[in-house]
C-alpha positions in Angstrom: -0.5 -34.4 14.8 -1.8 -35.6 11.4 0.4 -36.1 8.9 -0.5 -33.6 5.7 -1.1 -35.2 1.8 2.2 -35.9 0.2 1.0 -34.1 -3.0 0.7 -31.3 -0.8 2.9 -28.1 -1.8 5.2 -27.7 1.4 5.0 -24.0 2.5 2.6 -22.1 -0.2 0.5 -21.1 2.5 3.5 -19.3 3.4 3.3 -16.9 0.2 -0.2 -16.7 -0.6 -3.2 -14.0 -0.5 -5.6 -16.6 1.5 -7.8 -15.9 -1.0 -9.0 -19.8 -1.1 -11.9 -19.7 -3.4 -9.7 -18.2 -6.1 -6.9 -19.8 -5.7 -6.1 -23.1 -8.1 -3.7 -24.7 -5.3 -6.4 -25.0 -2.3 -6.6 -28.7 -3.1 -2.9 -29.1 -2.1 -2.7 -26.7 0.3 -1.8 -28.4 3.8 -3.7 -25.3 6.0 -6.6 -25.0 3.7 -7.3 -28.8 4.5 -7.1 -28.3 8.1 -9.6 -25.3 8.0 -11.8 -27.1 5.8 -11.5 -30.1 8.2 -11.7 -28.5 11.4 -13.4 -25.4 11.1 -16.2 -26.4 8.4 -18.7 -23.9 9.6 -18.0 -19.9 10.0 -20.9 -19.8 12.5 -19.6 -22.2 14.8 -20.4 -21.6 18.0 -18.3 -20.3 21.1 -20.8 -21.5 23.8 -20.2 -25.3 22.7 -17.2 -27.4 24.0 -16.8 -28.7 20.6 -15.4 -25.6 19.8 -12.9 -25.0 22.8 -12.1 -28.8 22.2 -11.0 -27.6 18.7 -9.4 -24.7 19.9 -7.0 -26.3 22.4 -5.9 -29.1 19.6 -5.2 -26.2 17.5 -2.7 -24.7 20.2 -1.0 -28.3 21.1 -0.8 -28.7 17.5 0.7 -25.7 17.2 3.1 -25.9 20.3 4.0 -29.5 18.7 5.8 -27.8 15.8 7.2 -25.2 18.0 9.4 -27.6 19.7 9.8 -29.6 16.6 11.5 -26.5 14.9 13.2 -25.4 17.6 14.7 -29.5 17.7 15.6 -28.9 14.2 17.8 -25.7 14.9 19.2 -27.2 18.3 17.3 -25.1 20.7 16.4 -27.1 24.3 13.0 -24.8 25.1 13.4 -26.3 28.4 16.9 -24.5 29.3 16.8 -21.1 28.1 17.1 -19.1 30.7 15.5 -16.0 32.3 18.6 -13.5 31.0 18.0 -15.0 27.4 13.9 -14.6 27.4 15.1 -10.7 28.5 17.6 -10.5 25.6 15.0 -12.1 23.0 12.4 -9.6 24.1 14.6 -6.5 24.3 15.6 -7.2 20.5 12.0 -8.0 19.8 11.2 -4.3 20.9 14.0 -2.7 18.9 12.9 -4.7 16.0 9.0 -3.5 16.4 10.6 0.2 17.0 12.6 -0.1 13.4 9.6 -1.9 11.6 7.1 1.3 13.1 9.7 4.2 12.1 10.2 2.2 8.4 8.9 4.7 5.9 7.3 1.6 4.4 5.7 1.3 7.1 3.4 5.2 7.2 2.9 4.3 3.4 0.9 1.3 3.9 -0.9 2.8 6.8 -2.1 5.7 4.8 -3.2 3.5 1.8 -5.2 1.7 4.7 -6.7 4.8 5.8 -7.6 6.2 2.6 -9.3 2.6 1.4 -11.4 2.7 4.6 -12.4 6.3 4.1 -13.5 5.3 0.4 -15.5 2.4 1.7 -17.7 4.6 3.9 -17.9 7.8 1.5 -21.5 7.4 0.5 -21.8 10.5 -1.1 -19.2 8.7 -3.8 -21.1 5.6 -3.8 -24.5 7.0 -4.7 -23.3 9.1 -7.7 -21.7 6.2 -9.0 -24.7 4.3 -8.8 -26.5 6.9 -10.5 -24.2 7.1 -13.2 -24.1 3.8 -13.9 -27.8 3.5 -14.0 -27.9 6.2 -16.6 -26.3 4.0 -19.1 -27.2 2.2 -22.0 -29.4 -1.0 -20.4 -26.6 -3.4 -22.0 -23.9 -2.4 -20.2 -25.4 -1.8 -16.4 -25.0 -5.2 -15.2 -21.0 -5.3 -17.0 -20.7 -1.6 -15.3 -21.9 -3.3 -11.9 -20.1 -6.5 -12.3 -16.7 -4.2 -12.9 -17.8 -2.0 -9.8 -18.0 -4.9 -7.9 -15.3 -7.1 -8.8 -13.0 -3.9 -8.1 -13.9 -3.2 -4.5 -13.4 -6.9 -3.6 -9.8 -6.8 -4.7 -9.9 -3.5 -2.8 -11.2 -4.6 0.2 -9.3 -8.1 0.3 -5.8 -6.7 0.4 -5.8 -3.2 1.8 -5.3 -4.7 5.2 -3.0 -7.6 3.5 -1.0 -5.4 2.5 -0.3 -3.4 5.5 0.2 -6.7 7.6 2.4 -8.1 5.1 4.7 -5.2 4.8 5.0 -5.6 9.0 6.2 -8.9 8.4 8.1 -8.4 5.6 10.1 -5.5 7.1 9.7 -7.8 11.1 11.6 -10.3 9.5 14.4 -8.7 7.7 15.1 -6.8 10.9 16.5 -11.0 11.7 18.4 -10.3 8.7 21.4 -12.5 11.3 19.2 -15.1 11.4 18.1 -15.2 7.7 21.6 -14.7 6.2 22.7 -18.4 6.1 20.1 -19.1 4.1 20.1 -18.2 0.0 18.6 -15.1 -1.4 15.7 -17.0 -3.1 14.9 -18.9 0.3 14.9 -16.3 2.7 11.8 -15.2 4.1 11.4 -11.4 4.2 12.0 -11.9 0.6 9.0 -14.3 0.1 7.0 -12.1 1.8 7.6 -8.9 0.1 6.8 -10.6 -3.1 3.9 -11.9 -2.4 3.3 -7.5 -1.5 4.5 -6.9 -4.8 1.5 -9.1 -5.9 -1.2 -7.7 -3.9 -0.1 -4.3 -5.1 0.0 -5.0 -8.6 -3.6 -6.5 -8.4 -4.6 -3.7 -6.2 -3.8 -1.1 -9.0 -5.7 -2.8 -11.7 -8.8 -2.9 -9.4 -8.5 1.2 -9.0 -7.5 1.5 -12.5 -11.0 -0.5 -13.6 -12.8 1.2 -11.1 -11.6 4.9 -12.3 -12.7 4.7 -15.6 -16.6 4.3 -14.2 -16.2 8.2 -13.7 -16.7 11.1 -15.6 -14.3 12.5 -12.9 -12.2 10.8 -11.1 -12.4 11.0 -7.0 -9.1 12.1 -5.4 -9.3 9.1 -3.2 -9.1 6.9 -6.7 -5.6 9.1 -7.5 -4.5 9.3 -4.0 -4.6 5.2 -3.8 -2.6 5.1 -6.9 -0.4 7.2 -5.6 0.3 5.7 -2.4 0.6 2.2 -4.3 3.1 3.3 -6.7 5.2 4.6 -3.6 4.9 0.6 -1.8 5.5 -1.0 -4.6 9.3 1.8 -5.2 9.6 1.5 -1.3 9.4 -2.3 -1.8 11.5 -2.8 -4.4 13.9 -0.6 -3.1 14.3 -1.8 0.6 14.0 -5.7 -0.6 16.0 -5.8 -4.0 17.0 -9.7 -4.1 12.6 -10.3 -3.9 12.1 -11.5 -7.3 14.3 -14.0 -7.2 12.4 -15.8 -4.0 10.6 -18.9 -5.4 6.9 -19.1 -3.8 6.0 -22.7 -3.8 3.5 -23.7 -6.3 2.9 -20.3 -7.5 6.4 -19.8 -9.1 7.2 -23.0 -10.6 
């Protein structure tokens, strides 16, 4: 396995919205080298062995660090035994059941259903346009760049968010396993800031793209809504998340 860049930032790809192109840390960023390095073209295609060849590296790569971890916590791979792998995936379940009946949980799936039923609302879209065109020449192309700068945010985390909250909330449920370490190291915590984040940007993108109506569509409210109720729900089921430090982004 290749050894990352010692300038690298160890873990930020832990915390981060994998928004690359925006983000000022890509060029010490240990996965967004690999990426970059191994899959340097989006079209690649399936068909060629080149890719599989890629593919399988990826997993041994990834198995590599597997055992290295579990080396670092003591674990022999090679002797747990069958009554164990039950145990671990009987708790796994009971932990999926907690994170699925986790009122943070219907929250973040709403807000997901409502931003997907604003992306496909036409009937919306068009009368925007038509506003927007009715405007002073000078300010279309600001109007535009405003509409369009908003629904990107929009679009980039309203599944984020959702499948950070699952992980968030996935890993606190190993709150056993998490408790030796310090509040500003342990993961769930990392995690829900980074949701904190992605809310808090989120907002400002419906906030921007409300005042381009006369009136404002319910769907604009009800997201506002439902974000102000993740962002309670988050601070109140993860208190201690402010104090985690993200690498690079915190200090």
């Amino acid at each position: 396995m290749k050894k990352p860049d010692p300038n690298n930032i160890p873990g930020i790809f832990n915390y981060c919205n994998r928004w690359c192109e925006r983000c000022p840390f890509s060029d010490r960023c240990t996965l967004y080298q690999q990426e970059q390095e191994e899959w340097p073209d989006e079209d690649a295609d399936m068909n060629e062995d080149s890719f599989w060849d890629k593919l399988k590296g990826n997993l041994e790569n990834s198995i590599e660090m597997l055992q290295e971890l579990a080396e670092e916590q003591g674990i022999d791979l090679n002797e747990v035994t069958a009554e164990e792998q039950e145990e671990a995936y009987h708790e796994m379940q009971v932990n999926e059941l907690m994170v699925n009946i986790n009122p943070l949980t219907a929250l973040a799936n709403s807000y997901l259903d409502n931003c997907l039923a604003w992306v496909k609302n036409q009937e919306i879209w068009e009368s925007l346009h038509m506003h927007i065109q009715l405007q002073a020449s000078g300010k279309i192309n600001e109007l535009e760049a405003i509409r369009d700068e908003s629904m990107e945010v929009i679009r980039w985390y309203m599944t984020m968010i959702p499948s950070k909250i699952h992980v968030a909330l996935s890993s606190k449920e190993e709150a056993d396993f998490w408790d030796q370490y310090p509040i500003q190291e342990r993961h769930y915590n990392g995690v829900a800031k980074l949701v904190k984040v992605c809310v808090q940007e989120s907002k400002e993108a419906w906030d921007q793209l409300s005042e381009l109506f006369i009136q404002v569509p319910v769907q604009v409210s009800t997201a506002l809504q439902l974000l102000t109720a993740i962002e309670e729900q988050v601070s109140e089921q993860f208190p201690d998340a402010d104090q985690f430090i993200r690498p690079g982004f915190d200090w």
